[in-house]
C-alpha positions as CSV (number, residue, x, y, z in Angstrom):
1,X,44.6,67.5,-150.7
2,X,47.3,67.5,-148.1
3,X,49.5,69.6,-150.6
4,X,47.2,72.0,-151.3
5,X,46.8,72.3,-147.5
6,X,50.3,72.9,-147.3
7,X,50.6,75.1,-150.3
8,X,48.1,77.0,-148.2
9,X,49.9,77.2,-144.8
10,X,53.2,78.6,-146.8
11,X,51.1,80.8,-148.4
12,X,49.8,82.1,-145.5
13,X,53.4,82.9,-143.8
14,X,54.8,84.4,-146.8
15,X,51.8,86.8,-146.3
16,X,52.1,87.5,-142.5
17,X,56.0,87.7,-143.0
18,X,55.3,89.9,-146.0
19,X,53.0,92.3,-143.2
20,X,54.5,92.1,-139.9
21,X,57.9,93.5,-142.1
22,X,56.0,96.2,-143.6
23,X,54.7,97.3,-139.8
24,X,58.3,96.8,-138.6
25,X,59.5,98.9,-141.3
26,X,57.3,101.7,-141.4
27,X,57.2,102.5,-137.5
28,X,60.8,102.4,-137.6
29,X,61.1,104.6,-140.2
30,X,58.3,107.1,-138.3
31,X,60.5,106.7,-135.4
32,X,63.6,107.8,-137.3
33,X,61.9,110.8,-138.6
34,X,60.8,112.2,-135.7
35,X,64.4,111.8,-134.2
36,X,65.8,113.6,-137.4
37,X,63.5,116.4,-137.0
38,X,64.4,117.5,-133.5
39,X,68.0,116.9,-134.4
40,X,67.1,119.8,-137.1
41,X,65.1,121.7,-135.0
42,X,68.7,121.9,-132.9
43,X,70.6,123.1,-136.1
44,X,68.4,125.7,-136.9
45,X,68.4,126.8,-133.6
46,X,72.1,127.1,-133.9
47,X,73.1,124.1,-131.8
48,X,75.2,122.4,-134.6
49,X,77.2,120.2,-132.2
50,X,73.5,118.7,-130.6
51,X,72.6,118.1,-133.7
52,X,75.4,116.5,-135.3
53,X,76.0,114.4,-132.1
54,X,72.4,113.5,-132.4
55,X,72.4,112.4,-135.8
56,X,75.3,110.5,-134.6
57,X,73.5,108.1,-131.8
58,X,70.8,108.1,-134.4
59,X,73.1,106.5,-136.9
60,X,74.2,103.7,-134.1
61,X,70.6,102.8,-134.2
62,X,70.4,103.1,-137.9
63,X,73.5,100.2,-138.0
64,X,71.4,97.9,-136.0
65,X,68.1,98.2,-137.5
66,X,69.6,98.1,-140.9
67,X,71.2,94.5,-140.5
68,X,67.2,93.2,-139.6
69,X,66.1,95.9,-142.5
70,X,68.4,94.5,-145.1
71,X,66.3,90.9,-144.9
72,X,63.2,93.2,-147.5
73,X,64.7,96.2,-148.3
74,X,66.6,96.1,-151.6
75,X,70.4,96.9,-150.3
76,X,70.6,100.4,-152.8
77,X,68.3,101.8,-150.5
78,X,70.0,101.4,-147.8
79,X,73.4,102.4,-148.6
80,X,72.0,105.7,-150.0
81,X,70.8,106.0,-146.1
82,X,74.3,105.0,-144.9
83,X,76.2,107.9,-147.1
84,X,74.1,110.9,-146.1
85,X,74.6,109.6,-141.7
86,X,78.5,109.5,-142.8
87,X,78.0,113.0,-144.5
88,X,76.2,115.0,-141.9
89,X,78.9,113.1,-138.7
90,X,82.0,114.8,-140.8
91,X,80.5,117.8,-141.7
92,X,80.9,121.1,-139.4
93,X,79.3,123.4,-141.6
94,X,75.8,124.4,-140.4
95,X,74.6,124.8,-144.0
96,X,75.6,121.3,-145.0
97,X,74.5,119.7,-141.6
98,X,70.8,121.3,-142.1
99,X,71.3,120.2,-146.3
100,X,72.1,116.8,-145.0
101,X,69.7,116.4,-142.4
102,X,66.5,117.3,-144.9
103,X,68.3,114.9,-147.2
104,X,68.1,112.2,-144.5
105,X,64.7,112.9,-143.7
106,X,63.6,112.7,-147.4
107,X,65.5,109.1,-147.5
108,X,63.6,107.7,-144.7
109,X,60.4,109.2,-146.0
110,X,61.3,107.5,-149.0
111,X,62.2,104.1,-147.7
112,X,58.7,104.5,-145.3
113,X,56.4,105.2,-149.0
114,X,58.4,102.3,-150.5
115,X,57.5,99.8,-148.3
116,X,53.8,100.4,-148.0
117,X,52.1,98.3,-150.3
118,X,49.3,99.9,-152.8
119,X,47.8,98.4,-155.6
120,X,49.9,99.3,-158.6
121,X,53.3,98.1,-157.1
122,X,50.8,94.4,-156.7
123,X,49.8,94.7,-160.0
């Protein structure tokens, strides 16, 4: 009995670890979008140098969240993330700063859908 008990109790943490990581996750990711948006609403308003050196703090952040974010998130995803930051901080073009910033978004709209759990990724 005092296995199954046991068996139980690590159970249960895998579970709440499982959660708490999928909360953590997702309002990051939410939080990440909504930075990448105003740093496009600056490019299409023409301010390609706020933008870029937005994206740029934004990628600082991105480093240190992605060291915790590497512990569930398969490491593919995440170095798709890392290409696109180090994309949009060289480029100068506005085209290819507003291409790479709706690129960006997509990733983290991505990674945020990836991480929710739904009943045919269980199954």
């Amino acid at each position: 009995m005092t296995r199954f008990k046991m068996s139980l109790g690590i159970l249960g943490i895998i579970l709440m670890i499982g959660f708490f990581s999928c909360i953590a996750v997702n309002s990051r990711c939410n939080y990440f979008i909504r930075e990448i948006s105003d740093a496009e609403n600056f490019a299409l308003s023409g301010d390609i140098e706020k933008s870029t050196e937005s994206i740029s703090q934004l990628e600082k952040q991105w480093q240190t969240f992605r060291k915790k974010a590497s512990l569930v998130i398969h490491e593919e995803k995440l170095a798709d993330t890392d290409g696109i930051f180090t994309d949009i901080i060289n480029e100068n073009d506005g085209s290819s700063v507003i291409s790479g910033i709706v690129k960006l978004k997509h990733s983290f709209e991505m990674l945020r859908k990836a991480e929710i759990p739904d009943w045919t990724g269980i199954l």
